[in-house]
C-alpha atoms as an extended CHARMM CRD file, in Angstrom:
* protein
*
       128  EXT
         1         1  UNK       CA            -11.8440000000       -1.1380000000      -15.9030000000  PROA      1               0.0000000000
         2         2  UNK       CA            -11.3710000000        1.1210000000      -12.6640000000  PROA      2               0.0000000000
         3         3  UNK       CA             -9.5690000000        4.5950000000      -12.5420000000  PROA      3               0.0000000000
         4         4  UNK       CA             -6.0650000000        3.6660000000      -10.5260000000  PROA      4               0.0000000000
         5         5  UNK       CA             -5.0480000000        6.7760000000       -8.5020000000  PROA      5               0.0000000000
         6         6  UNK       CA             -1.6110000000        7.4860000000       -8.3850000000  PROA      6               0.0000000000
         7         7  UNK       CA              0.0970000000        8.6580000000       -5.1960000000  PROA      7               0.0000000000
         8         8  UNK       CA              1.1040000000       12.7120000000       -6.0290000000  PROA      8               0.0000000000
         9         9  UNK       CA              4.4660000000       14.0610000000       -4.2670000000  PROA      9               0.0000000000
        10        10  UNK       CA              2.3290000000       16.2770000000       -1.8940000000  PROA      10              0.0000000000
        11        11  UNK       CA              4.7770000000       18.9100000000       -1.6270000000  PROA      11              0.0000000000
        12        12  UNK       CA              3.2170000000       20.2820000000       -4.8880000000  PROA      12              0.0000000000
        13        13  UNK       CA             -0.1690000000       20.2930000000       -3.6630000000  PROA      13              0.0000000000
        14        14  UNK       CA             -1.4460000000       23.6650000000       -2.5220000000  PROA      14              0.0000000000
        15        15  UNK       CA             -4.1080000000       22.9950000000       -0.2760000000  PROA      15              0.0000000000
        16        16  UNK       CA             -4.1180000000       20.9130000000        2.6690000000  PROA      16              0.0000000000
        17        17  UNK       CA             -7.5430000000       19.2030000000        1.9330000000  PROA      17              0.0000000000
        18        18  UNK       CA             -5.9780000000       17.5690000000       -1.0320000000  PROA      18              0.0000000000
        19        19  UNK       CA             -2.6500000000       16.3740000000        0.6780000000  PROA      19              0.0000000000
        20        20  UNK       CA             -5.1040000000       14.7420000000        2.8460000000  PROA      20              0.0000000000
        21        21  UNK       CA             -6.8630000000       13.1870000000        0.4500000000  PROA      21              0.0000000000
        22        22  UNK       CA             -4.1850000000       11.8590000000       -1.0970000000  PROA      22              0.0000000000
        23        23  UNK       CA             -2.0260000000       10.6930000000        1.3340000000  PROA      23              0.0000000000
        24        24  UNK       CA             -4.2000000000        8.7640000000        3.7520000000  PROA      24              0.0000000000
        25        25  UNK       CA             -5.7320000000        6.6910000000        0.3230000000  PROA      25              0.0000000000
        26        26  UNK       CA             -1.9380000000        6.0900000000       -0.7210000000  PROA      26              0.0000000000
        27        27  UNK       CA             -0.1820000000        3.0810000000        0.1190000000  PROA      27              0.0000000000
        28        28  UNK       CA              3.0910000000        3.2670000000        1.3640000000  PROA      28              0.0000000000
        29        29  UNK       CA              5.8560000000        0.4330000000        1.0160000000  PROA      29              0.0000000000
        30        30  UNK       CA              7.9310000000       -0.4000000000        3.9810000000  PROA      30              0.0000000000
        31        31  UNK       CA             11.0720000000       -2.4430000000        3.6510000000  PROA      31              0.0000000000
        32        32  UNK       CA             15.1070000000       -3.0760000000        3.4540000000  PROA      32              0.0000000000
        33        33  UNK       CA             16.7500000000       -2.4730000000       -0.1410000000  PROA      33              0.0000000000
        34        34  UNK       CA             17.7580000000       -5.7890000000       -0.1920000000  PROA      34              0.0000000000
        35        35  UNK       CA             16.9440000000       -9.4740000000        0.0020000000  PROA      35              0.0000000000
        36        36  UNK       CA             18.6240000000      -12.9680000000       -0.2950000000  PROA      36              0.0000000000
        37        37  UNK       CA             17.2300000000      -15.1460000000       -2.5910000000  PROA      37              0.0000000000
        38        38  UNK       CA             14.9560000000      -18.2190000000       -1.0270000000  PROA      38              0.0000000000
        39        39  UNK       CA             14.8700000000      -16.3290000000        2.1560000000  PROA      39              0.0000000000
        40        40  UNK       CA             11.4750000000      -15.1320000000        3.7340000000  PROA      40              0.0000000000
        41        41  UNK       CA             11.6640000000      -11.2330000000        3.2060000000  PROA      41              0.0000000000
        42        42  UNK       CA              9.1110000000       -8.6770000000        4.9530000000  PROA      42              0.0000000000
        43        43  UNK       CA              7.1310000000       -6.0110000000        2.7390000000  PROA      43              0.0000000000
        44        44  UNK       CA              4.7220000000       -3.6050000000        5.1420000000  PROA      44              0.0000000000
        45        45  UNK       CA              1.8860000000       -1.4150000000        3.1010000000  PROA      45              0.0000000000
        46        46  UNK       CA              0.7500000000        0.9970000000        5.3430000000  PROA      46              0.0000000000
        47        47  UNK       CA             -2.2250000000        3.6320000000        4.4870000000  PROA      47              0.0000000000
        48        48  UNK       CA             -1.1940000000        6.9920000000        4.4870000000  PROA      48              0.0000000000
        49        49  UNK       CA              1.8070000000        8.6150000000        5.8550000000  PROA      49              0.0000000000
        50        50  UNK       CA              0.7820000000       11.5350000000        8.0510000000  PROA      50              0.0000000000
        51        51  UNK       CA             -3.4970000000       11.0980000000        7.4040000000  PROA      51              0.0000000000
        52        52  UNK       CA             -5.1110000000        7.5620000000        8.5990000000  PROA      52              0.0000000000
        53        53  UNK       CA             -8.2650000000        7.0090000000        6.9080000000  PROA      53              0.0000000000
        54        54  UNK       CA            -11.2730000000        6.5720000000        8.1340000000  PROA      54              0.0000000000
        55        55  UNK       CA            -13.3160000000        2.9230000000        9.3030000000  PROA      55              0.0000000000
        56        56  UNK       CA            -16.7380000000        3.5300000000        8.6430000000  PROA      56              0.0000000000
        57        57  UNK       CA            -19.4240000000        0.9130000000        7.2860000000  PROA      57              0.0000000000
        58        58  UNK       CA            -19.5930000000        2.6660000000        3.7180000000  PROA      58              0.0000000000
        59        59  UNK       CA            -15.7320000000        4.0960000000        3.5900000000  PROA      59              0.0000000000
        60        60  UNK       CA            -13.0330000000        1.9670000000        4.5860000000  PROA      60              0.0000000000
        61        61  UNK       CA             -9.6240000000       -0.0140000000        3.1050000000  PROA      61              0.0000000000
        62        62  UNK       CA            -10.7830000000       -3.1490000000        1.8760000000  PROA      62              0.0000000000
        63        63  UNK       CA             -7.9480000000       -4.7660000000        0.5710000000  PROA      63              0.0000000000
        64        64  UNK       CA             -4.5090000000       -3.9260000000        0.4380000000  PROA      64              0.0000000000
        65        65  UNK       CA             -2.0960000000       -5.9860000000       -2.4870000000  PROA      65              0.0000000000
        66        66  UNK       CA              1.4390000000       -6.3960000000       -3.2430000000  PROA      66              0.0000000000
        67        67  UNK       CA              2.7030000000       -6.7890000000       -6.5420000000  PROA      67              0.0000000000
        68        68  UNK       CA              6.0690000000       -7.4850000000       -8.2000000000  PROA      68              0.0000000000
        69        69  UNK       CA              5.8720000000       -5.6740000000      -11.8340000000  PROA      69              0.0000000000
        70        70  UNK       CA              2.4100000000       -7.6850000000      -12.8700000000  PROA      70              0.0000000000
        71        71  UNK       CA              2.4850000000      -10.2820000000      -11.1800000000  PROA      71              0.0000000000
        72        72  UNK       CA              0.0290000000      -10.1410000000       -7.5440000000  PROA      72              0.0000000000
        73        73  UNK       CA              1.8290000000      -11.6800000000       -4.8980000000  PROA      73              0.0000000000
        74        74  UNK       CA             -0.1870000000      -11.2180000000       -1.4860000000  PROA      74              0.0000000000
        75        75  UNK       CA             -3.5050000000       -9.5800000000       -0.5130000000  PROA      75              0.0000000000
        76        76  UNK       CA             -4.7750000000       -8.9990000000        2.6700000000  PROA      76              0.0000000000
        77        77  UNK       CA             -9.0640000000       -8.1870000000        2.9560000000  PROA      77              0.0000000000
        78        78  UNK       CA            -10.4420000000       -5.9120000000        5.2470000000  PROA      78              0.0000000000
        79        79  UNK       CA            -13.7090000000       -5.9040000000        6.9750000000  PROA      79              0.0000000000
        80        80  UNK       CA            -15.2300000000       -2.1030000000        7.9550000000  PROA      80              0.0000000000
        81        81  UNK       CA            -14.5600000000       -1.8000000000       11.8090000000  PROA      81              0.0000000000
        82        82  UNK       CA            -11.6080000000       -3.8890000000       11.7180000000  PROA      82              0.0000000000
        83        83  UNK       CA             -9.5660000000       -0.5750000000       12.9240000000  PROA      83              0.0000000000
        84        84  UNK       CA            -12.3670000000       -0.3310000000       15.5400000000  PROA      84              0.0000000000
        85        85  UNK       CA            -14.4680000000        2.1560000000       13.3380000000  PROA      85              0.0000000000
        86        86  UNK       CA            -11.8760000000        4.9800000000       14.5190000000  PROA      86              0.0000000000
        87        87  UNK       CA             -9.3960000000        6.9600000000       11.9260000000  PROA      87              0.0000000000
        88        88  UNK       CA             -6.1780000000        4.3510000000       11.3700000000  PROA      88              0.0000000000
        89        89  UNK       CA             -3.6860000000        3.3900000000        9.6740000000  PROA      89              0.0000000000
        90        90  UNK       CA             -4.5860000000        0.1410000000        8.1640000000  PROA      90              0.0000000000
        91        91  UNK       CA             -1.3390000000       -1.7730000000        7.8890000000  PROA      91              0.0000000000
        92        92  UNK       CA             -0.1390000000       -5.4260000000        6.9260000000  PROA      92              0.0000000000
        93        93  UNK       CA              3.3160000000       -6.8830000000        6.5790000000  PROA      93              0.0000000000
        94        94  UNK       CA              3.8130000000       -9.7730000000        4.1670000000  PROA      94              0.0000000000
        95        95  UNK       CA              6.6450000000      -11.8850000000        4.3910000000  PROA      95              0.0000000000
        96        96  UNK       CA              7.5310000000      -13.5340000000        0.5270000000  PROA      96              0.0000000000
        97        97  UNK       CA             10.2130000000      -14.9480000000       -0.7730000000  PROA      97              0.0000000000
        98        98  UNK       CA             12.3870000000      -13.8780000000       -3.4640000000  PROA      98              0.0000000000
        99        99  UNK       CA             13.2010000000      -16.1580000000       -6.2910000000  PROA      99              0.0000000000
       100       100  UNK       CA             14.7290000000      -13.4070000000       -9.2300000000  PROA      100             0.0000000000
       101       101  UNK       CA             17.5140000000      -11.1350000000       -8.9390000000  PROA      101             0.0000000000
       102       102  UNK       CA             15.6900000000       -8.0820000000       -8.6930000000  PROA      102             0.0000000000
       103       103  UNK       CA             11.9330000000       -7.2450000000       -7.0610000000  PROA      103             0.0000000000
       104       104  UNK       CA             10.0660000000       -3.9590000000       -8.3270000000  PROA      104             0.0000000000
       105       105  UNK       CA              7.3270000000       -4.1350000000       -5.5160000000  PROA      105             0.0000000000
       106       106  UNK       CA              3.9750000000       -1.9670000000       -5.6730000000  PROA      106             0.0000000000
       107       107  UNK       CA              1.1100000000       -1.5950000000       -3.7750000000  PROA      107             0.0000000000
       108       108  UNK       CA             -2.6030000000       -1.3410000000       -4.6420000000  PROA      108             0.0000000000
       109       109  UNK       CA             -5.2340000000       -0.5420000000       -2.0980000000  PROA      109             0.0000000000
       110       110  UNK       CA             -8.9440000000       -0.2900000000       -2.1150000000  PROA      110             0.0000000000
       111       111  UNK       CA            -10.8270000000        2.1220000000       -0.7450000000  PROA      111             0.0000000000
       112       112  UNK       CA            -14.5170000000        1.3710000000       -1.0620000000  PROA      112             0.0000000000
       113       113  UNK       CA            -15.7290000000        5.3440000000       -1.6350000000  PROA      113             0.0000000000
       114       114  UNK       CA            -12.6600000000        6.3610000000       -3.6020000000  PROA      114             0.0000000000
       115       115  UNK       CA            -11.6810000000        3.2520000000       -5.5250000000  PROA      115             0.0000000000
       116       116  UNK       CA             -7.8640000000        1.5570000000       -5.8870000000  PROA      116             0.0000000000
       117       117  UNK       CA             -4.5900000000        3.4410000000       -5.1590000000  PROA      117             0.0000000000
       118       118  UNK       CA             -1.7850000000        2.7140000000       -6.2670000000  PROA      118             0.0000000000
       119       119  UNK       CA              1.9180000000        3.0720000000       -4.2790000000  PROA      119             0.0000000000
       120       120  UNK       CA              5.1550000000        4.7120000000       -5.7210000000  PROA      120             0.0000000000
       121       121  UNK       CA              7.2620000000        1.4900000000       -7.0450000000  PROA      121             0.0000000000
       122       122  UNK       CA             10.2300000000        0.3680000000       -4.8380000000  PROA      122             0.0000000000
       123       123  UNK       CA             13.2400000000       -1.8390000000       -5.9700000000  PROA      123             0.0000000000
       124       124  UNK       CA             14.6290000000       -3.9430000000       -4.1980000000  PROA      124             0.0000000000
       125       125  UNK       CA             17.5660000000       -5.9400000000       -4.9560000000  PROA      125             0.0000000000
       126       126  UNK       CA             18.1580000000      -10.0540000000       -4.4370000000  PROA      126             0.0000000000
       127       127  UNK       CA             21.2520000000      -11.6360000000       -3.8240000000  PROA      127             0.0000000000
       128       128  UNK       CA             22.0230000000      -14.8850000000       -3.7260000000  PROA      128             0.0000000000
């Protein structure tokens, strides 16, 4: 089974090599606090907050995945130098639609040098 890294509030870091690290391998979930039921609803997962990470041949993102609790609901693949082999922010937005009352969304991504990372969870709530 691979190690799952965890996204660490870098405010507790001390050195700024390791907020680095860990923020531009962290996923990041983008989107409103609420949905309505059987409506298409938008989820962004965007690498890194303040770091991009890199787009070389042997270390880039190559897949980015949204879950709700367990259960995968979208995954987008990445090839290396589909950021144009510079530093980026890889980023996709995936539009799902809602079917319980309540979402708890994460985010996995894959880096292929530093293996999966895993996002902070966010709820979001569904009306009718």
């Amino acid at each position: 089974m691979p190690t799952i890294n965890r996204y660490v509030d870098i405010d507790t870091v001390e050195r700024e090599a390791k907020k680095d690290y860990i923020d531009r391998h962290s996923p990041f979930i983008h989107c409103a606090s609420t949905a309505k039921k059987g409506q298409k609803f938008a989820v962004t997962v965007k690498m890194g907050n303040e770091y991009s990470h890199p787009d070389d041949f042997d270390h880039y993102i190559a897949n980015m995945a949204l879950y709700n609790g367990q259960t995968l609901l979208a995954r987008a693949d990445f090839v290396p130098g589909a950021l144009g082999n510079e530093k980026n922010h890889a980023e996709v937005t995936f539009n799902i639609v809602p079917t319980g009352s309540k979402l708890e969304l994460v985010a996995q991504a894959y880096c292929t040098k530093h293996g999966i990372w895993e996002s902070l969870p966010t709820s979001v709530t569904v009306s009718e």
